[in-house]
RODRENRO-860506 format. One record per atom (N, C-alpha, C): x, y, z; residue in one letter; residue number from 1; atom name. Coordinates in Angstrom, 1 decimal. Layout:
// RODRENRO-860506
{pt {X; Y; Z}; A; NUM; CA},
...
//
This chain:
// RODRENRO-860506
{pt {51.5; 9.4; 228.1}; X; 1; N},
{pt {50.4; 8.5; 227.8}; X; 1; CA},
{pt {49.8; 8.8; 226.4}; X; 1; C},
{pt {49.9; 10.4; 226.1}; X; 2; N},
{pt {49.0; 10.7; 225.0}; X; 2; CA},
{pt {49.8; 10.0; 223.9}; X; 2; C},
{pt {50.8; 10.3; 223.8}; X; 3; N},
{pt {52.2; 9.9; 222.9}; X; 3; CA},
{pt {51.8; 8.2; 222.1}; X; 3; C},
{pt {51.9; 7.3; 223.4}; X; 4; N},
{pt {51.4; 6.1; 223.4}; X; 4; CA},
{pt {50.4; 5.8; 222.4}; X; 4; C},
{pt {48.9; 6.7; 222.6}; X; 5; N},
{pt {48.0; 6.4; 222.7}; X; 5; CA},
{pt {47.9; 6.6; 220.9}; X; 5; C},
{pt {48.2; 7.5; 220.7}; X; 6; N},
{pt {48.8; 8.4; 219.1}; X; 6; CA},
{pt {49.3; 7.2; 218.3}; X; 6; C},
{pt {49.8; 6.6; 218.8}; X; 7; N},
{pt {50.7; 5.6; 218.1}; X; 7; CA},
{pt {50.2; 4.4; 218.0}; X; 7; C},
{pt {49.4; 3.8; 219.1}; X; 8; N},
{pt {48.6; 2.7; 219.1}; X; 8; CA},
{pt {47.7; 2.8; 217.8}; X; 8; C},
{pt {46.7; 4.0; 217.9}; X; 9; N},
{pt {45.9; 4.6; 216.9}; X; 9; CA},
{pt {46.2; 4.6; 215.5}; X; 9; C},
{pt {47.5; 4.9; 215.5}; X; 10; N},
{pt {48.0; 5.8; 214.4}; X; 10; CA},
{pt {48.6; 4.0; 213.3}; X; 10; C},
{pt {49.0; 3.0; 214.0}; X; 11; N},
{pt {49.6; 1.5; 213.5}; X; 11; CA},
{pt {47.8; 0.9; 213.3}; X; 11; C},
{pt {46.7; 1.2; 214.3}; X; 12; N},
{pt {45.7; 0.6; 214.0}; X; 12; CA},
{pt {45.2; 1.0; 212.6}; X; 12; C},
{pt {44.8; 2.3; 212.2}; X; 13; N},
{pt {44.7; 2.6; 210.9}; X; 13; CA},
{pt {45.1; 2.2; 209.9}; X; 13; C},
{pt {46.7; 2.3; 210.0}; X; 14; N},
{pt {47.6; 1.6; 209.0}; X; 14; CA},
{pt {47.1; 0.3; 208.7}; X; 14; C},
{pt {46.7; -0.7; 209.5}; X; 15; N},
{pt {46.5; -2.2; 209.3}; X; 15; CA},
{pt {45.2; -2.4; 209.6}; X; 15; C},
{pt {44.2; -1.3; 209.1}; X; 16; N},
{pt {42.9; -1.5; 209.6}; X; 16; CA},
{pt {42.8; -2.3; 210.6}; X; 16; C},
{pt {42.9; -2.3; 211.9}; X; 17; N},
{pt {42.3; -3.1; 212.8}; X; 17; CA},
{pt {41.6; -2.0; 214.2}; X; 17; C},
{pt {41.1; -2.7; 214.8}; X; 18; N},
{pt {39.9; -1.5; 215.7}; X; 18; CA},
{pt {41.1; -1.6; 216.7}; X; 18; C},
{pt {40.4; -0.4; 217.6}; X; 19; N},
{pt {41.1; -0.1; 218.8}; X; 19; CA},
{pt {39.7; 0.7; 219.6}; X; 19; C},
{pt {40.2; -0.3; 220.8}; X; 20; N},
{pt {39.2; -0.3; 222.1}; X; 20; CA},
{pt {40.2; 1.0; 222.8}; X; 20; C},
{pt {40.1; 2.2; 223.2}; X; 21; N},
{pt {41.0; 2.9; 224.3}; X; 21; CA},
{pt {40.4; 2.5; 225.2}; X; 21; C},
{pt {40.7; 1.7; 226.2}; X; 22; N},
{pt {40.2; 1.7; 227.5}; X; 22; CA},
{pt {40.8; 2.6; 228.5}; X; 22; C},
{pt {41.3; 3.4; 228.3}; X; 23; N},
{pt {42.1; 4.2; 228.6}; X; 23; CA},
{pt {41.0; 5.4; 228.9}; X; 23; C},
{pt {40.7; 6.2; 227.6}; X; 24; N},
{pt {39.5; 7.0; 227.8}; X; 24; CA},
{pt {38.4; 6.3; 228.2}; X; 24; C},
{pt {37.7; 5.3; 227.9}; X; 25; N},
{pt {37.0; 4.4; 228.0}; X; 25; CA},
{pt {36.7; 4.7; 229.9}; X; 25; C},
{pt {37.2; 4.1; 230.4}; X; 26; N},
{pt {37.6; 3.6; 231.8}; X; 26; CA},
{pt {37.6; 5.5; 232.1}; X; 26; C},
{pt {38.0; 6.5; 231.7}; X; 27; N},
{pt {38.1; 8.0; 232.3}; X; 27; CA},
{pt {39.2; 8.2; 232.4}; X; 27; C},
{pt {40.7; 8.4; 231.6}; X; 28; N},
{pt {41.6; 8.7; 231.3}; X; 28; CA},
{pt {42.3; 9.1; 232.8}; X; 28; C},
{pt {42.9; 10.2; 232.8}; X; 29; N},
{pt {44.0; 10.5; 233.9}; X; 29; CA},
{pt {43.0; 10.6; 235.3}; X; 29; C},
{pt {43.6; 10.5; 236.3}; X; 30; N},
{pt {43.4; 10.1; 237.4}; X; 30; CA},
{pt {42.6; 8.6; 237.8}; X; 30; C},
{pt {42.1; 7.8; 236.6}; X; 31; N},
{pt {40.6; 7.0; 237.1}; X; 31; CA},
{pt {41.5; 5.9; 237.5}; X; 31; C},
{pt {42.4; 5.3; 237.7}; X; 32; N},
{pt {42.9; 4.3; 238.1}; X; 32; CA},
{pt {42.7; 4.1; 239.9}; X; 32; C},
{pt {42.7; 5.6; 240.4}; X; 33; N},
{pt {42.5; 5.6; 241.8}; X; 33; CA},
{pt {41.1; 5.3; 242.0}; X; 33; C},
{pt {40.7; 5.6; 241.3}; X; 34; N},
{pt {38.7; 6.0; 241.2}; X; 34; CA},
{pt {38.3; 4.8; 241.7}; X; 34; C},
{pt {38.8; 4.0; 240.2}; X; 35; N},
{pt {38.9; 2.3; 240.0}; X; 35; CA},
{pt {38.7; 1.7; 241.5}; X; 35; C},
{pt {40.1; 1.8; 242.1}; X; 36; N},
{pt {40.7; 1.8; 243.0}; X; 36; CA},
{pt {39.9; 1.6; 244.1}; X; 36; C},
{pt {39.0; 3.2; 244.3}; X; 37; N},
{pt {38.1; 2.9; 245.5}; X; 37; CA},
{pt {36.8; 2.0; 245.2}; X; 37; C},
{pt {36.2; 2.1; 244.2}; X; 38; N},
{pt {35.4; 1.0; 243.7}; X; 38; CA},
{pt {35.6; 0.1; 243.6}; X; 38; C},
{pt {36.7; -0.7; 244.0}; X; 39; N},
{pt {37.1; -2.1; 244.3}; X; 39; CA},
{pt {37.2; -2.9; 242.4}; X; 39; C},
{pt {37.7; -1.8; 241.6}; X; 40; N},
{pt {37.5; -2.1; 239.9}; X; 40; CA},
{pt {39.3; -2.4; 240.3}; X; 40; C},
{pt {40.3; -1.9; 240.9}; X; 41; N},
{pt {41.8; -2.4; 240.3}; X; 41; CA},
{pt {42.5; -2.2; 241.4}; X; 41; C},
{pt {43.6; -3.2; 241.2}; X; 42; N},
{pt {44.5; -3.9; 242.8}; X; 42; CA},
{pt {45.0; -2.6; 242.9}; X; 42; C},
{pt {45.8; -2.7; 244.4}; X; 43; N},
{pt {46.3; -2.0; 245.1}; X; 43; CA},
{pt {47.7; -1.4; 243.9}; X; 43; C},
{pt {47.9; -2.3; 243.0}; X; 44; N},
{pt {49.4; -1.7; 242.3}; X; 44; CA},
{pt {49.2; -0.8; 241.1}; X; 44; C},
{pt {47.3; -0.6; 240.8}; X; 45; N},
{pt {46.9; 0.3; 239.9}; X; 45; CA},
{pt {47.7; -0.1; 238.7}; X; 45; C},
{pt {48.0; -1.1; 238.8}; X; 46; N},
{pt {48.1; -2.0; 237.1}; X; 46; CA},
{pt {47.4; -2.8; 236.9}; X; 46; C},
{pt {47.0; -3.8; 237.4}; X; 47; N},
{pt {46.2; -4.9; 237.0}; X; 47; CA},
{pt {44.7; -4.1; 237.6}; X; 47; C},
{pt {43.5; -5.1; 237.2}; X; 48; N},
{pt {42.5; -4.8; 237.8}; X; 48; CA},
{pt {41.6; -5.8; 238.9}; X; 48; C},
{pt {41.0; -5.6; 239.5}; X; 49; N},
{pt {40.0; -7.0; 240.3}; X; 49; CA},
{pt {39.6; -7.8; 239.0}; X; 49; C},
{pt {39.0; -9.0; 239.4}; X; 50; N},
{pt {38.3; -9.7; 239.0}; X; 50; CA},
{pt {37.1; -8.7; 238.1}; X; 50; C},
{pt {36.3; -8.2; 238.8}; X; 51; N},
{pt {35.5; -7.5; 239.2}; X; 51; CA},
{pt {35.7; -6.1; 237.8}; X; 51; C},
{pt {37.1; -5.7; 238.1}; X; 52; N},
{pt {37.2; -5.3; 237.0}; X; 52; CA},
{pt {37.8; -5.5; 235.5}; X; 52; C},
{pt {37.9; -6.5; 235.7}; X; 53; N},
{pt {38.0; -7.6; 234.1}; X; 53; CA},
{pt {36.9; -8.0; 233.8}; X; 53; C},
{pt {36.1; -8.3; 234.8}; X; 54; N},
{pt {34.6; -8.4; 234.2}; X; 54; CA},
{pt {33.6; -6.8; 233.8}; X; 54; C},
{pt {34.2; -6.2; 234.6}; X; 55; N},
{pt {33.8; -4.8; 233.6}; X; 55; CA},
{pt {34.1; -4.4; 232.1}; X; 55; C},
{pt {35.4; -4.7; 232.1}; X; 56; N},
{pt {35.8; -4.6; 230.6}; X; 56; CA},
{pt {35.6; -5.3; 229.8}; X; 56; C},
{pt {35.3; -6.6; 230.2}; X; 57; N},
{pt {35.2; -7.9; 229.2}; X; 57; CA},
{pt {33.5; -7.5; 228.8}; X; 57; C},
{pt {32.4; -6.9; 229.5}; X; 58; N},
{pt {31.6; -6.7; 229.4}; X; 58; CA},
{pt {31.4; -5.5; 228.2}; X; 58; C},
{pt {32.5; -4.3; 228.2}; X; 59; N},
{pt {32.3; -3.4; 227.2}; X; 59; CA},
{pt {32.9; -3.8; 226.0}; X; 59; C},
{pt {33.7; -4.4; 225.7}; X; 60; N},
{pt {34.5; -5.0; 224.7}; X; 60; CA},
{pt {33.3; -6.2; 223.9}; X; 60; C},
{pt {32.5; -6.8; 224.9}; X; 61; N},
{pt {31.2; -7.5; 224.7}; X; 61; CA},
{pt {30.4; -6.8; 223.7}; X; 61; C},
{pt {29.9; -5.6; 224.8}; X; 62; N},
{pt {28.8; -4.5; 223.9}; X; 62; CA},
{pt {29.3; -3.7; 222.7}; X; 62; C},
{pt {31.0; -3.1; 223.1}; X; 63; N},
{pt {31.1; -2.2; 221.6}; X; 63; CA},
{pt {31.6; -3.2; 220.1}; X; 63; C},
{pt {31.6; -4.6; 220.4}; X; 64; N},
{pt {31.9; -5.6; 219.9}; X; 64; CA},
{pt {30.5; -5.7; 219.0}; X; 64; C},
{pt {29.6; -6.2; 219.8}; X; 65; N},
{pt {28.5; -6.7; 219.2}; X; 65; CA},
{pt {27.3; -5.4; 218.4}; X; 65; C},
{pt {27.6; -4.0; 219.3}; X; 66; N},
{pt {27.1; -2.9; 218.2}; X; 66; CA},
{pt {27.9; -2.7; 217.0}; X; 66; C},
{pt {29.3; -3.1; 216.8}; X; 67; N},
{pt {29.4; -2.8; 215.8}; X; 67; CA},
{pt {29.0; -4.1; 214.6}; X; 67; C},
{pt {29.0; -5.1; 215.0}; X; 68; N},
{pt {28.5; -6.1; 214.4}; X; 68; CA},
{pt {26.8; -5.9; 213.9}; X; 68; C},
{pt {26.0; -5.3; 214.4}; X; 69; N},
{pt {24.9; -4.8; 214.5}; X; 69; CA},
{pt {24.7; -4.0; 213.5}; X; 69; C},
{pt {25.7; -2.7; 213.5}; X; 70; N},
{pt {25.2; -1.9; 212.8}; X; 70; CA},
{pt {26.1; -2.1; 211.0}; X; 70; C},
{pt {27.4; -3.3; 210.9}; X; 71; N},
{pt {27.8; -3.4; 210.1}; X; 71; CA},
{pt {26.3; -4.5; 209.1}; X; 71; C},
{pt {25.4; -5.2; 210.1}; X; 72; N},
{pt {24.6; -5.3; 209.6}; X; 72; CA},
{pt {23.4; -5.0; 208.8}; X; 72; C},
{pt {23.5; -3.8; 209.4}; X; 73; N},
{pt {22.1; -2.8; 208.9}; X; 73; CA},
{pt {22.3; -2.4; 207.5}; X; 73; C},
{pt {23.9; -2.4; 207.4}; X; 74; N},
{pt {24.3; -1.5; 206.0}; X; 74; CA},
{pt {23.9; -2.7; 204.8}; X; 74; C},
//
């Protein structure tokens, strides 16, 4: 995963564009079960509930609109 994550990172730089990890975001290794019991992701710990797409759509919301915020201030 880390490998992955290195490289997602590493192409976002290159082409300036942002990168959300939801990965650490969400609590990296094990949190898919966590999810799981909190009723945040399906039984196949790929996809997520409803419930949890509206979780992330909500942080993607907020680290969206602080950075708009503080690109403001400058």
């Amino acid at each position: 995963m880390k490998e992955t994550e290195n490289i997602i990172i590493s192409v976002a730089k290159k082409t300036d564009c942002a990168v959300m990890n939801m990965y650490q975001i969400l609590g990296g290794a094990g949190s898919a079960q966590k999810m799981k019991q909190k009723g945040l992701m399906q039984s196949d710990y790929v996809h997520m509930t409803a419930q949890g797409y509206n979780l992330q759509g909500d942080l993607l919301y907020n680290a969206l609109w602080r950075d708009i915020e503080n690109n403001l201030s400058k």
